[in-house]
C-alpha positions, 0 to 999 in steps of 0.5 A, spaced: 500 500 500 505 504 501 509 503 495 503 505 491 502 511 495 509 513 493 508 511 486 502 516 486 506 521 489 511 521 485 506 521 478 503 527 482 509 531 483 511 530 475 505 533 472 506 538 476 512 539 474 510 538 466 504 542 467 510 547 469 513 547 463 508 547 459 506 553 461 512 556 461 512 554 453 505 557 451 508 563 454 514 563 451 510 561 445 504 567 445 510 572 446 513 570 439 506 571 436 505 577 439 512 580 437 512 576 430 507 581 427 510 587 428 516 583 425 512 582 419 509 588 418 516 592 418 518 587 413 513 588 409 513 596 409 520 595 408 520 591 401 515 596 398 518 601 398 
């Protein structure tokens, strides 16, 4: 019994560490989107005139 609450334990505390990092890349994610359409309007901007 023991054995399977450390086995839980163990599970619970990895999915807390994955849905970290998954948040962390979302975050990182999102601000790249944001950031790329700036980016890609100067560029557009530049190659028309």
């Amino acid at each position: 019994m023991a054995t399977a609450i450390d086995a839980l334990e163990a599970t619970t505390n990895a999915l807390v560490d994955i849905t970290e990092k998954l948040k962390l890349a979302q975050q990182t994610t999102e601000e790249m989107f944001i950031s790329s359409p700036d980016d890609n309007e100067d560029s557009q901007d530049n190659i028309s005139e």
